[in-house]
PyMOL CGO cylinders between C-alpha atoms (Angstrom):
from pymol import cmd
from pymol.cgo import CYLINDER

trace = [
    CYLINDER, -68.72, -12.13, -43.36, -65.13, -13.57, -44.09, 0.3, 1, 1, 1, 1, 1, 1,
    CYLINDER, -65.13, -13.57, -44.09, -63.02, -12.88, -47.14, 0.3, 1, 1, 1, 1, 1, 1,
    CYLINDER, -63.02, -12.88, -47.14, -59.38, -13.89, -48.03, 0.3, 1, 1, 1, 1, 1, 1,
    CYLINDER, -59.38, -13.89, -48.03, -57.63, -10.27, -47.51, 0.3, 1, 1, 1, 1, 1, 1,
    CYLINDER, -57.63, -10.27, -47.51, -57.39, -7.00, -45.58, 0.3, 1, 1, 1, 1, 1, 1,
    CYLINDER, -57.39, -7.00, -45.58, -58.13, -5.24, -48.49, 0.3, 1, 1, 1, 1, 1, 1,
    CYLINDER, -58.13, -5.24, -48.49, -61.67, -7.34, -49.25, 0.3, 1, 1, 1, 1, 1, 1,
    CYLINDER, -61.67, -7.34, -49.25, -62.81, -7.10, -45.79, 0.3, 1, 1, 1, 1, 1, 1,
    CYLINDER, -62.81, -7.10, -45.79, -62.74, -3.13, -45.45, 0.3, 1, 1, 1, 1, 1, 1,
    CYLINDER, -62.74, -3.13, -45.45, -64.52, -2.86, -48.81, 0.3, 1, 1, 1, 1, 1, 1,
    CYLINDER, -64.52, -2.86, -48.81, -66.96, -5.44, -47.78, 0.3, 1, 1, 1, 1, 1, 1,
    CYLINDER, -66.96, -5.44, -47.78, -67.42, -3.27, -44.30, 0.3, 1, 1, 1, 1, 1, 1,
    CYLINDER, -67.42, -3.27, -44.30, -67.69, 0.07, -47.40, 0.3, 1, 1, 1, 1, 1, 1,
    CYLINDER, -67.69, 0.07, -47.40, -70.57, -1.65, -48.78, 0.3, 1, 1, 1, 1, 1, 1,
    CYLINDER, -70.57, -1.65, -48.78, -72.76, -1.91, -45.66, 0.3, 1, 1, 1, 1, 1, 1,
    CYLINDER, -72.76, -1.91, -45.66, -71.02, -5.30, -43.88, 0.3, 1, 1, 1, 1, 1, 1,
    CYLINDER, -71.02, -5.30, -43.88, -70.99, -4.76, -40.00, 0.3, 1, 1, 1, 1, 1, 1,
    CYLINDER, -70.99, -4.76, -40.00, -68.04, -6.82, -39.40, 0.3, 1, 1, 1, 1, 1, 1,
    CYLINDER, -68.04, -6.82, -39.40, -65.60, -8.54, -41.99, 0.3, 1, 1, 1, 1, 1, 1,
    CYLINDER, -65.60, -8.54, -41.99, -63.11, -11.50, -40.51, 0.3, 1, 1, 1, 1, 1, 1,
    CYLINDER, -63.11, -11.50, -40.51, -59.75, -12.02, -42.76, 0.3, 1, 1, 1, 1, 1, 1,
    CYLINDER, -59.75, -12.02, -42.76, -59.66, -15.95, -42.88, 0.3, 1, 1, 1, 1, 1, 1,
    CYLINDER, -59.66, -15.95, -42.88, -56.51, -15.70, -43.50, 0.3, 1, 1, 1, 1, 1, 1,
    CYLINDER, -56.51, -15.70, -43.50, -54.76, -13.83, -40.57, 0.3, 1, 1, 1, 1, 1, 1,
    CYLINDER, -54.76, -13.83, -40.57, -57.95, -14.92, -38.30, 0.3, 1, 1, 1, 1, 1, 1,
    CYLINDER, -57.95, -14.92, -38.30, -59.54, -17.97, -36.90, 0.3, 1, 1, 1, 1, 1, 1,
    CYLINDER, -59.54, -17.97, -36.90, -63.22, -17.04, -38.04, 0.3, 1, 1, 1, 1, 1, 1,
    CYLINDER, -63.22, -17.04, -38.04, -64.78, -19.42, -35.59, 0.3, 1, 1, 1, 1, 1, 1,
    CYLINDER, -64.78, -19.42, -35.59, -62.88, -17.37, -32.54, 0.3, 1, 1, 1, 1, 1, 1,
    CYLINDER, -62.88, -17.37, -32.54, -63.90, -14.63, -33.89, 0.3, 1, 1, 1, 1, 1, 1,
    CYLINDER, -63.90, -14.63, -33.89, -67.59, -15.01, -34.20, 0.3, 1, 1, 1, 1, 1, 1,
    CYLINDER, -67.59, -15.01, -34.20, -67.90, -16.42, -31.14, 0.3, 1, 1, 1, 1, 1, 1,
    CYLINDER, -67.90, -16.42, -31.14, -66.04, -13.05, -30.11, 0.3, 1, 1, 1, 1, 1, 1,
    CYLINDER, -66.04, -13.05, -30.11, -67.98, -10.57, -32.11, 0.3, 1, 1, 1, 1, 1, 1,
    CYLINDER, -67.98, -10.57, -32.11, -71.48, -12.07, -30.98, 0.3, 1, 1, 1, 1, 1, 1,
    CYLINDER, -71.48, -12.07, -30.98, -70.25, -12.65, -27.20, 0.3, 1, 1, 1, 1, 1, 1,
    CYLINDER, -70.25, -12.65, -27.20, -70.27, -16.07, -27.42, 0.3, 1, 1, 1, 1, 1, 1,
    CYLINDER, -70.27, -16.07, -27.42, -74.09, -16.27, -28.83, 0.3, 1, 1, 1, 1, 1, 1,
    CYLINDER, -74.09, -16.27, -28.83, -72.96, -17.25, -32.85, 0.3, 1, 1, 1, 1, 1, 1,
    CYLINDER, -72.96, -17.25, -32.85, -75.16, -16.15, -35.76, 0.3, 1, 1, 1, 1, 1, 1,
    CYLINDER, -75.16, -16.15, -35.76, -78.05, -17.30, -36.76, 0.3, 1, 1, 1, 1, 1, 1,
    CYLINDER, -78.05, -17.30, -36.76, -76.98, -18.48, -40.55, 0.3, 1, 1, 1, 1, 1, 1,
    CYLINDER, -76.98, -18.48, -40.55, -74.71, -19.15, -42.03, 0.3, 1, 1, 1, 1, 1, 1,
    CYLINDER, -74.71, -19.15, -42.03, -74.14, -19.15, -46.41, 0.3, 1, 1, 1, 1, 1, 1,
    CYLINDER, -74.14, -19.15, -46.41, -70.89, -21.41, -47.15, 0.3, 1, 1, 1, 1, 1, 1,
    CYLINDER, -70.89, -21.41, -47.15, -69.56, -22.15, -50.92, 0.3, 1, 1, 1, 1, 1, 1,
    CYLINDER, -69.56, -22.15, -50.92, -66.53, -24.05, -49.27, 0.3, 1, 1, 1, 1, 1, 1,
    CYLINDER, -66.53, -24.05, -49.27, -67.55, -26.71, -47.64, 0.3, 1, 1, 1, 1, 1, 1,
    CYLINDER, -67.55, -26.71, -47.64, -64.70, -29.53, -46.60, 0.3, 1, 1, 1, 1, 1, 1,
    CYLINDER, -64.70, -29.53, -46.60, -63.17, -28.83, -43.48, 0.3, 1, 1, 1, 1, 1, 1,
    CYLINDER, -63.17, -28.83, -43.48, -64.73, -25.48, -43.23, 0.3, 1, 1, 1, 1, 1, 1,
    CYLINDER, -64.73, -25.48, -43.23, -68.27, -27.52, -42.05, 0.3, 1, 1, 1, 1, 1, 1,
    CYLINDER, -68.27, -27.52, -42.05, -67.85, -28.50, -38.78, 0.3, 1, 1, 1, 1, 1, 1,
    CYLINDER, -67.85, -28.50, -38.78, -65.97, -25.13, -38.50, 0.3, 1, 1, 1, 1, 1, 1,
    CYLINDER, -65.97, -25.13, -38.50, -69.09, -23.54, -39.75, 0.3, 1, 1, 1, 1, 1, 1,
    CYLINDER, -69.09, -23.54, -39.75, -71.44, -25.47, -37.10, 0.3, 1, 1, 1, 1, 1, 1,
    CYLINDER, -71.44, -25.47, -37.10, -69.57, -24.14, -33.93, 0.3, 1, 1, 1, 1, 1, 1,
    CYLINDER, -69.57, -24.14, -33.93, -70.04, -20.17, -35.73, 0.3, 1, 1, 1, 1, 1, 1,
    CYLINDER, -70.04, -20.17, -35.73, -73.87, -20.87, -35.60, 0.3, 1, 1, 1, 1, 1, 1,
    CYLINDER, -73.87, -20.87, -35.60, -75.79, -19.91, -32.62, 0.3, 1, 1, 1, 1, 1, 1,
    CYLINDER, -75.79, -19.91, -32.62, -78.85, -21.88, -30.85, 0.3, 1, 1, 1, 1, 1, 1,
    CYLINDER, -78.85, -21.88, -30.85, -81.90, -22.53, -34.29, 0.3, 1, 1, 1, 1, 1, 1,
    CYLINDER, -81.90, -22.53, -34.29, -78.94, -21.03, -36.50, 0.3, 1, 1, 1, 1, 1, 1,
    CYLINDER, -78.94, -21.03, -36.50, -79.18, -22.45, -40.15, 0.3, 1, 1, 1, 1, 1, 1,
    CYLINDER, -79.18, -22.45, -40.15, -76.22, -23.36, -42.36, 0.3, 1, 1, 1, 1, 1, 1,
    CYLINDER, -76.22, -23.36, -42.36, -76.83, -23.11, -46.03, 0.3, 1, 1, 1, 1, 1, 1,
    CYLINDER, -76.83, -23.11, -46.03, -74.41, -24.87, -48.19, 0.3, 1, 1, 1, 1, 1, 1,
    CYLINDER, -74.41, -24.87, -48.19, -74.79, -23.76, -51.72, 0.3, 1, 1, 1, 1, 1, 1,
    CYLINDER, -74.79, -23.76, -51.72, -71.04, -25.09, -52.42, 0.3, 1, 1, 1, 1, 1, 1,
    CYLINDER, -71.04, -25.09, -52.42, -68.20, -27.25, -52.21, 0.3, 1, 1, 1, 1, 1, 1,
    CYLINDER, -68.20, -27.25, -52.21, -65.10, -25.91, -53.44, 0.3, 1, 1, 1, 1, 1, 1,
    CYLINDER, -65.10, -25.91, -53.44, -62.81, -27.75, -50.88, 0.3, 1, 1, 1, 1, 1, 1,
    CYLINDER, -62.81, -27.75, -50.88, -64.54, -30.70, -51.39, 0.3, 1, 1, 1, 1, 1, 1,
    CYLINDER, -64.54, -30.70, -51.39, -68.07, -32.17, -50.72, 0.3, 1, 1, 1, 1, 1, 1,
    CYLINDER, -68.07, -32.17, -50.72, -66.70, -34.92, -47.84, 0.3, 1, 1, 1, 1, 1, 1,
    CYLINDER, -66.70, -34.92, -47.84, -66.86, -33.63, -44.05, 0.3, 1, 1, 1, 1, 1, 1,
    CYLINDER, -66.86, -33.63, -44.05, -66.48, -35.47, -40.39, 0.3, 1, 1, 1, 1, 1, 1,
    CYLINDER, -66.48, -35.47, -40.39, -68.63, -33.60, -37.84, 0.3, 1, 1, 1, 1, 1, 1,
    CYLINDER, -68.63, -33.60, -37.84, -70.07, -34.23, -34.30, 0.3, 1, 1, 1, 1, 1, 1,
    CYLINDER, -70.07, -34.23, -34.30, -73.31, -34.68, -34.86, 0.3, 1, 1, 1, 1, 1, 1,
    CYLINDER, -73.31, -34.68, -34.86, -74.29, -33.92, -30.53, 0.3, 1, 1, 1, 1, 1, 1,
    CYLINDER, -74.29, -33.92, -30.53, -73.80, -30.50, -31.17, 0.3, 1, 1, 1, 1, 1, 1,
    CYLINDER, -73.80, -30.50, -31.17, -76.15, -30.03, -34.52, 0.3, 1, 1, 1, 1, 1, 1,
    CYLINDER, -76.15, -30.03, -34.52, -78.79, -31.91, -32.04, 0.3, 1, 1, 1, 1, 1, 1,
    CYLINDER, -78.79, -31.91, -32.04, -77.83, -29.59, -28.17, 0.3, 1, 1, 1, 1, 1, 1,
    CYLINDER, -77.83, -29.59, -28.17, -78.57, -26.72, -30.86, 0.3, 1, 1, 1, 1, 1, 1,
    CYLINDER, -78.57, -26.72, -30.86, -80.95, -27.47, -33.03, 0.3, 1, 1, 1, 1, 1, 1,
    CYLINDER, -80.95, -27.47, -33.03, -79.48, -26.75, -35.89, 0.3, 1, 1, 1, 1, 1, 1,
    CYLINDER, -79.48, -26.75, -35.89, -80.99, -26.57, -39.23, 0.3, 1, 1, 1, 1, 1, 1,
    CYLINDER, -80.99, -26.57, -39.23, -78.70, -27.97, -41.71, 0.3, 1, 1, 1, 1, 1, 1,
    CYLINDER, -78.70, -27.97, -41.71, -79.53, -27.61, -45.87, 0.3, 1, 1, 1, 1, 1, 1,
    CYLINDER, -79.53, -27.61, -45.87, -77.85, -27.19, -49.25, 0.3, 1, 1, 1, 1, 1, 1,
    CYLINDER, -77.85, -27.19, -49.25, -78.91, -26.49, -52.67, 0.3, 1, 1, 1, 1, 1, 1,
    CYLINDER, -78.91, -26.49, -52.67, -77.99, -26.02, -56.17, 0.3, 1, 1, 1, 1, 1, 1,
    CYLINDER, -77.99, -26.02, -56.17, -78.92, -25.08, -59.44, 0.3, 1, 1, 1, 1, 1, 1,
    CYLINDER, -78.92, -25.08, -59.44, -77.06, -27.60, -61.57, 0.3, 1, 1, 1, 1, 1, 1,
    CYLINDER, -77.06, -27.60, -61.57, -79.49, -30.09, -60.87, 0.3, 1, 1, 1, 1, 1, 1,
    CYLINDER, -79.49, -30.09, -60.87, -83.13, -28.65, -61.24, 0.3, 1, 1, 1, 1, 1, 1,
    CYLINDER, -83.13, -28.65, -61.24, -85.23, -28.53, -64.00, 0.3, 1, 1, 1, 1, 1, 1,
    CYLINDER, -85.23, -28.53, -64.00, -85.27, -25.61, -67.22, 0.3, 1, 1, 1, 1, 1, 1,
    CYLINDER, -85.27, -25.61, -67.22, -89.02, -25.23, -65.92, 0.3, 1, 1, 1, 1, 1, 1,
    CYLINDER, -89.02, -25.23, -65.92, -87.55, -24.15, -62.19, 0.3, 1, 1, 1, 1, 1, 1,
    CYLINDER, -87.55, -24.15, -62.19, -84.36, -21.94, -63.75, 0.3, 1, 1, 1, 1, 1, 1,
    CYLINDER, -84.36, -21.94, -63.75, -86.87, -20.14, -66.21, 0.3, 1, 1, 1, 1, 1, 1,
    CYLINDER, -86.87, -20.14, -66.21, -88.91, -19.39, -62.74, 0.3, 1, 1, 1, 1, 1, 1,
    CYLINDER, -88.91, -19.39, -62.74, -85.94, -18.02, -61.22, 0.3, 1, 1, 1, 1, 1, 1,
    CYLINDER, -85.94, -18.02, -61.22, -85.24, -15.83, -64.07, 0.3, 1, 1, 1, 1, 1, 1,
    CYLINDER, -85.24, -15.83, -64.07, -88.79, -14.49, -63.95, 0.3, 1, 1, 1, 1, 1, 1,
    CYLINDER, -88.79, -14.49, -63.95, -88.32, -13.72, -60.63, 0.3, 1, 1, 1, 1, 1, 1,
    CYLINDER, -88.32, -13.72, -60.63, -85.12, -11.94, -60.55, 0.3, 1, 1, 1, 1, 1, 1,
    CYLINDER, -85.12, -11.94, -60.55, -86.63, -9.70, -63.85, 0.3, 1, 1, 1, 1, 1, 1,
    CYLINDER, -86.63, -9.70, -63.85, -89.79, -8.68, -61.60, 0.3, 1, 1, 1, 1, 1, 1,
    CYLINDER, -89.79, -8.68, -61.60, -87.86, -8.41, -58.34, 0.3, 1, 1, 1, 1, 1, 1,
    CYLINDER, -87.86, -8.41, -58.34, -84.60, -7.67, -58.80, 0.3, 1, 1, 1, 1, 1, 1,
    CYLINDER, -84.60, -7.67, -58.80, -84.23, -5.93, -62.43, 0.3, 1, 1, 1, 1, 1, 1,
    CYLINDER, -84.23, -5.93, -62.43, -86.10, -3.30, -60.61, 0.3, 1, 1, 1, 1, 1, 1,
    CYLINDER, -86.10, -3.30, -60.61, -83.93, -2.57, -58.11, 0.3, 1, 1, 1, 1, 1, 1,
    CYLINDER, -83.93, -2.57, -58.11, -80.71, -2.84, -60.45, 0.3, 1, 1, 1, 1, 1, 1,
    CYLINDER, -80.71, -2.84, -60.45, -82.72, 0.08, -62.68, 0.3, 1, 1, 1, 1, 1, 1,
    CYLINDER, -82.72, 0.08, -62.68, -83.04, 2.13, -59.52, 0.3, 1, 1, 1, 1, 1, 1,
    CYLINDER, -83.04, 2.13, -59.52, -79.64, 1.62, -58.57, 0.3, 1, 1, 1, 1, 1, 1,
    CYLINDER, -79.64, 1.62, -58.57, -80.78, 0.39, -55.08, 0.3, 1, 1, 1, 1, 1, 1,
    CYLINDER, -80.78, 0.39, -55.08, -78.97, -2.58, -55.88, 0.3, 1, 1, 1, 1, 1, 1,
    CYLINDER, -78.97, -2.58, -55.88, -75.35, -3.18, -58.16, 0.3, 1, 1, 1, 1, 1, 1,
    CYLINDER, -75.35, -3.18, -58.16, -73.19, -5.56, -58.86, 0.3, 1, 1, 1, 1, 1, 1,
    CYLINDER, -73.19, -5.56, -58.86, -69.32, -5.16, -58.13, 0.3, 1, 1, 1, 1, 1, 1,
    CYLINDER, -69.32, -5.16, -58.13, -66.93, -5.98, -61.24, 0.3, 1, 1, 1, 1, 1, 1,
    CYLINDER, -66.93, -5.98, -61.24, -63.39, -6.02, -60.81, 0.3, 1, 1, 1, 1, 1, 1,
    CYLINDER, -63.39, -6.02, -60.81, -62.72, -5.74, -64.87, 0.3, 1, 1, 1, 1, 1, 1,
    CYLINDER, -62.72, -5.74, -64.87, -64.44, -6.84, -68.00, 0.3, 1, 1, 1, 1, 1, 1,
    CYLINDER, -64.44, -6.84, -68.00, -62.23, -8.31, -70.71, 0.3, 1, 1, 1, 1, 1, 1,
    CYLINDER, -62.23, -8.31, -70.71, -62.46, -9.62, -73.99, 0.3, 1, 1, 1, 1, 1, 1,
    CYLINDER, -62.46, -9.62, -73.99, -62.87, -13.18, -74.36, 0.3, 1, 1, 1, 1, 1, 1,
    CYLINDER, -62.87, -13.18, -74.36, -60.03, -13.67, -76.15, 0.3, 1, 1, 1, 1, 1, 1,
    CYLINDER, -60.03, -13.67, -76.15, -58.51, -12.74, -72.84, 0.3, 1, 1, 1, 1, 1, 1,
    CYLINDER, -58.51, -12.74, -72.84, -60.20, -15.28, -71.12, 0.3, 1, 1, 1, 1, 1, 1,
    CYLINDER, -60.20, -15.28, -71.12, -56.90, -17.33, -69.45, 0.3, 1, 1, 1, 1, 1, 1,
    CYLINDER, -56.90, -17.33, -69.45, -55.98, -13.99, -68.15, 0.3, 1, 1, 1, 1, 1, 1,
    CYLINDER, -55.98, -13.99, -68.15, -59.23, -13.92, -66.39, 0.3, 1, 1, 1, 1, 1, 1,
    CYLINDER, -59.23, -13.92, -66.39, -58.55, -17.30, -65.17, 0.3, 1, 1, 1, 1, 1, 1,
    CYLINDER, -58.55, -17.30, -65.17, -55.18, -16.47, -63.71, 0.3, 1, 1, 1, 1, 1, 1,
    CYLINDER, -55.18, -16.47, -63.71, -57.42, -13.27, -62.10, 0.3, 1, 1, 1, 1, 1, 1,
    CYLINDER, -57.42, -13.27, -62.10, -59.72, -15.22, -60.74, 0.3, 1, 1, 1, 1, 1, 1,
    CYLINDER, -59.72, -15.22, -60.74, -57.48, -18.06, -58.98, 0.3, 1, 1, 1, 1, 1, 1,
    CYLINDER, -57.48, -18.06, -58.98, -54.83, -15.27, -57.60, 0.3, 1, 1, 1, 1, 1, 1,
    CYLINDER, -54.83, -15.27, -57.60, -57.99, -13.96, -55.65, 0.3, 1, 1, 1, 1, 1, 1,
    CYLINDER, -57.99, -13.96, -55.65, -56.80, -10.92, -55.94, 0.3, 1, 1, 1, 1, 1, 1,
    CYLINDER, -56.80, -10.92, -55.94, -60.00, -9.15, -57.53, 0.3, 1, 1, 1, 1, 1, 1,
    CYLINDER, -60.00, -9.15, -57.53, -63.04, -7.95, -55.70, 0.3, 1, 1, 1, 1, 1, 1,
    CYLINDER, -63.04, -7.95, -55.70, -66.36, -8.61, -57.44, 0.3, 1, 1, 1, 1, 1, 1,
    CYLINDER, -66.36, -8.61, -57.44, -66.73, -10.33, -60.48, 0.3, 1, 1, 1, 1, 1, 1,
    CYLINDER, -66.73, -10.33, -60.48, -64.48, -10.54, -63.51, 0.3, 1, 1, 1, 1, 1, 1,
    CYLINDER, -64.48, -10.54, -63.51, -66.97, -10.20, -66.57, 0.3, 1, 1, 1, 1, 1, 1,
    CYLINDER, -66.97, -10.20, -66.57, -65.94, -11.67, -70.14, 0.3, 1, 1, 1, 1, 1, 1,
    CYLINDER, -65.94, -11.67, -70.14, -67.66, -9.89, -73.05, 0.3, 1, 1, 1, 1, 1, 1,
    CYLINDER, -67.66, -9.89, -73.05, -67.89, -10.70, -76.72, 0.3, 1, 1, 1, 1, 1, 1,
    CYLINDER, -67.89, -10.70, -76.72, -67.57, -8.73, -79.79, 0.3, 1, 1, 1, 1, 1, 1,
    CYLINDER, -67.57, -8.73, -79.79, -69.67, -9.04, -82.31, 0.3, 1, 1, 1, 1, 1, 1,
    CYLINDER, -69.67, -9.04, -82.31, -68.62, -8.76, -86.14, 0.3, 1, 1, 1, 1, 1, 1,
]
cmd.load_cgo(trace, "trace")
């Protein structure tokens, strides 16, 4: 997995991560391809997209599968296309925005019968950096674009 600091990687490796590249201080492509002995992984789960596609496509080994579930550097990319094809690479996005109430309420089902469990077990949690009060919500902003939290920054609300 890659994240954007020293600090993020080693807590990433603390929660069960085998390896953790800084994509900051290291080209993540070299060091895939270094960490699986040149064989790349077999999926990859990218929120970035831009420039960080074809990037992406040389970390993925022979059937690997890229998932694009985002596009925060932009939804536009220029990629060899032989290479996709030499390794059959499965290639497929998705997001919520667009799909029905009828499909979200599913999800939501889903996650209460499978996952709710597991949160009341504490198998599973979820990391939070901080909660704060909405009224505090440019703070959390500034947070969340310094990238200098790990997990998720929750707003609450008070009620009267």
């Amino acid at each position: 997995m890659t994240a954007g600091s020293d600090e993020k990687c080693a807590f990433c490796r603390q929660l069960g991560a085998s390896a953790a590249i800084n994509y900051r201080s290291q080209d993540f492509v070299v060091t895939v391809g270094q960490l699986t002995d040149g064989h790349g992984v077999d999926l990859v789960l990218d929120m970035v997209g831009g420039d960080y596609f074809p990037r992406n496509l040389k970390c993925l080994a022979a059937d690997g599968r890229l998932l694009q579930i985002g596009v925060q550097q932009g939804p536009k990319s220029v990629i060899d296309l032989l290479p996709v094809m030499l390794k059959r690479l499965t290639i497929t996005g998705s997001t919520l925005r667009a799909r029905s109430k009828d499909f979200k309420a599913k999800i939501a089902r889903q996650l209460l019968d499978r996952v709710w469990p597991l949160l009341a077990r504490g198998k599973i949690r979820p990391v939070i950096d901080r909660t704060l009060p909405l009224t505090q919500a440019a703070e959390a902003h500034a947070l969340m674009e310094s990238s200098e939290h790990i997990g998720k920054i929750i707003l609450t609300v008070e009620h009267p």
